[in-house]
Legacy VTK file of the C-alpha trace (Angstrom):
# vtk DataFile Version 3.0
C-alpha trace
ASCII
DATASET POLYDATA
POINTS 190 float
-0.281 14.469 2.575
0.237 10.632 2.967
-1.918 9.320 5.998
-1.035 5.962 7.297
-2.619 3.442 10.242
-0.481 1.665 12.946
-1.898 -0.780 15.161
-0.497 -2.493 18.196
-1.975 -6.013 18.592
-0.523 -6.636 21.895
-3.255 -6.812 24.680
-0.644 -5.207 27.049
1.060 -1.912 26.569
3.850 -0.407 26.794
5.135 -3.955 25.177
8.287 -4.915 22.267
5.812 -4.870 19.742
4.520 -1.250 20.179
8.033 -1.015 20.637
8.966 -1.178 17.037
5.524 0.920 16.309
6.714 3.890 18.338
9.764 3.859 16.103
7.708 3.483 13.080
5.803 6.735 14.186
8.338 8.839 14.755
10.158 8.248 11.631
7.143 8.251 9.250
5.985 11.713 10.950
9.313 12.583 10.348
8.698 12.111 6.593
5.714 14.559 6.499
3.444 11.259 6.609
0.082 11.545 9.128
0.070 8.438 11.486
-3.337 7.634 13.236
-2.052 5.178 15.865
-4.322 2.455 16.859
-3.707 0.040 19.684
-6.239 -2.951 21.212
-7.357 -0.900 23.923
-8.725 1.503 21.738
-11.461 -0.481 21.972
-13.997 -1.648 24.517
-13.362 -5.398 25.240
-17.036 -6.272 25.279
-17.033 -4.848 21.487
-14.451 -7.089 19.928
-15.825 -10.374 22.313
-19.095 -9.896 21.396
-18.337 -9.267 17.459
-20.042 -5.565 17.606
-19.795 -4.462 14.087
-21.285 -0.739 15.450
-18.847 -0.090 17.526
-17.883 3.655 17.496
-14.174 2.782 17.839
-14.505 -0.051 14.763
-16.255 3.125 13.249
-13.798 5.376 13.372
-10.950 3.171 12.666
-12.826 1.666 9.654
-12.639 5.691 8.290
-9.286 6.456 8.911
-8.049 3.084 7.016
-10.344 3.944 4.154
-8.365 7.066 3.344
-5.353 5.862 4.575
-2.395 4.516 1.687
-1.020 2.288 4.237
-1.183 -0.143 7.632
1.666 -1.169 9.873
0.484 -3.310 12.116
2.644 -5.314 15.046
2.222 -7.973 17.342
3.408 -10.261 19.567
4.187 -13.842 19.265
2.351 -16.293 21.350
1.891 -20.100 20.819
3.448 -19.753 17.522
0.549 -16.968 16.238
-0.164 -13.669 16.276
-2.276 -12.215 18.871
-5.685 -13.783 19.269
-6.748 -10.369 20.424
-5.568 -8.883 17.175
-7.478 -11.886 15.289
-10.203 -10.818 16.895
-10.197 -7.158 15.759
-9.132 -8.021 12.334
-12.179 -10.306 11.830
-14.380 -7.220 12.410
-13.172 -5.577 9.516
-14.796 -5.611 6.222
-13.676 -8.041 3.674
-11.799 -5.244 1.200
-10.483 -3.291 4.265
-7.095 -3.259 2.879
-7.798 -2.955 -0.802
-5.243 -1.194 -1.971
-3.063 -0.625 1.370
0.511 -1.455 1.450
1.173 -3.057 4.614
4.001 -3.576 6.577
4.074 -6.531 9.511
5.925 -6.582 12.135
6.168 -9.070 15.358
8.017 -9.644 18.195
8.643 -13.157 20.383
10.314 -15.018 22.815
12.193 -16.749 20.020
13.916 -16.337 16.618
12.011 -20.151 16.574
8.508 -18.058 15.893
9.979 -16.161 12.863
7.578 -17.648 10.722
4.212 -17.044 12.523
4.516 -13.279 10.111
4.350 -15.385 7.379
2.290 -18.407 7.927
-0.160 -16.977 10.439
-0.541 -13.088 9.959
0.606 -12.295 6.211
-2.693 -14.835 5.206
-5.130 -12.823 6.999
-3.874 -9.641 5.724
-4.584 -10.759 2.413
-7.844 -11.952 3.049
-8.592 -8.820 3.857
-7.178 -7.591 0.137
-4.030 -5.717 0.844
-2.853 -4.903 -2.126
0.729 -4.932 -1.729
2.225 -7.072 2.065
5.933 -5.874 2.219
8.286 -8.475 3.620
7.871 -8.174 7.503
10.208 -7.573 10.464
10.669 -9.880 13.307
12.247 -9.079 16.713
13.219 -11.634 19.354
12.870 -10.667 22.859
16.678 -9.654 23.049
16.790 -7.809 20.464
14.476 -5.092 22.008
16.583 -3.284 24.570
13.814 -1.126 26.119
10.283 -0.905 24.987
8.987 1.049 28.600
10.494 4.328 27.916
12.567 5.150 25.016
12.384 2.070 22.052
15.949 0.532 21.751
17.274 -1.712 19.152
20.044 -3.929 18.995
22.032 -2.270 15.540
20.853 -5.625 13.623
17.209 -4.628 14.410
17.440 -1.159 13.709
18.959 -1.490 10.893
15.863 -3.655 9.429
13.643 -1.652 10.981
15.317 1.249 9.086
15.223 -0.865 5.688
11.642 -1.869 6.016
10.305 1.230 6.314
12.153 2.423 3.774
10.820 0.188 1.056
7.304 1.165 2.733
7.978 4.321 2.127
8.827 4.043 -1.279
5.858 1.879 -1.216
3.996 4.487 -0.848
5.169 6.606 -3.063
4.382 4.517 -6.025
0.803 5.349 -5.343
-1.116 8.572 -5.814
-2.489 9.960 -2.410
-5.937 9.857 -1.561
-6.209 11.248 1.811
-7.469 15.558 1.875
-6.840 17.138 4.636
-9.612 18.823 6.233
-7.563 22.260 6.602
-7.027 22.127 2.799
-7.956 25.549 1.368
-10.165 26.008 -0.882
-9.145 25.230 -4.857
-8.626 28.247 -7.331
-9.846 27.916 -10.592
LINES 1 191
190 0 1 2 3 4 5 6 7 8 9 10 11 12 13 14 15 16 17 18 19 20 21 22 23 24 25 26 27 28 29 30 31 32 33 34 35 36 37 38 39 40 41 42 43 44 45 46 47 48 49 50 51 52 53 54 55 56 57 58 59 60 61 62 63 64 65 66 67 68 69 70 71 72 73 74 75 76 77 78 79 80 81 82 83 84 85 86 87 88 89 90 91 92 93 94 95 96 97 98 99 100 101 102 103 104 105 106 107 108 109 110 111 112 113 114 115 116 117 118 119 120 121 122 123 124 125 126 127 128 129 130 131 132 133 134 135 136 137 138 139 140 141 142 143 144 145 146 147 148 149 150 151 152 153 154 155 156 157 158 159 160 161 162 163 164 165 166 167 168 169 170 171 172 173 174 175 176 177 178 179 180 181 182 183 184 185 186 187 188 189
């Protein structure tokens, strides 16, 4: 079995950009594919303002991405970045956190004007932390999310991206031999 990582970078939740990772979920568990979902407040705000590298949420996340093929991670646009929250989390992580992930990034703003902030912002930090392979992302304008509070809703343009991208992660994927064991696995007969 495949395992893959989500994480919300939005400091607020429910939001557009969890949005698109609720979507994400569903289809990828649909696919017989684990997805540990991460989201900022995971995590005790003291730990990611005052850098704690012991965190047991850092710990624990830091596990599940190191058996983990893949990480989808979204976030909102602001001041045309990604989430300074997110930064902040993604600066905790080791240096070869993604070695060998395929990653997927994803964003939502006020915009179509902060399209680029996925590649000129996020996609650099993502491989400085040694993905191995950083899919082409998806980006969401405001309008294009019809309702992120209860059921996600997409405009057919943005579905239909979403549905592409996550296809070619999926295939992705499959290009690369699994590494995660699941604990219930029985035991191996000789």
């Amino acid at each position: 079995m495949r395992r893959v990582i989500t994480l919300a970078g939005s400091p607020r939740y429910p939001s557009r950009s969890s949005a698109l990772l609720e979507y994400a979920r569903e289809k990828l568990s649909r696919a017989d594919i684990e997805v540990c979902h991460w989201h900022l407040q995971n995590f005790e705000p003291e730990d990611l303002l005052y850098a704690r590298f012991d965190s047991p949420a850092l710990q624990t996340l830091l596990e599940q991405l190191a058996s983990a093929e893949g990480l989808i991670v979204a976030t909102p646009v602001y001041k045309a970045s990604f989430s300074g929250a997110l930064k902040t989390l993604l600066d905790l992580l080791p240096e070869r956190a993604l070695e060998g992930k395929v990653v997927l990034p994803v964003a939502t703003g006020g915009t179509i004007a902060h399209m680029l902030a996925v590649d000129y912002a996020l996609k650099p930090v993502l491989n400085a932390l040694k993905a191995q392979e950083i899919l082409h992302g998806v980006f969401a304008d405001d309008s294009q999310v019809i309702d992120y509070q209860h059921q996600p809703r997409f405009t057919p343009n943005l579905q239909h991206r979403l549905d592409s991208a996550l296809d070619t992660f999926w295939l992705a994927l499959q290009r690369r031999e699994p590494t995660f064991q699941p604990l219930q696995q029985g035991v191996a007969h000789a």
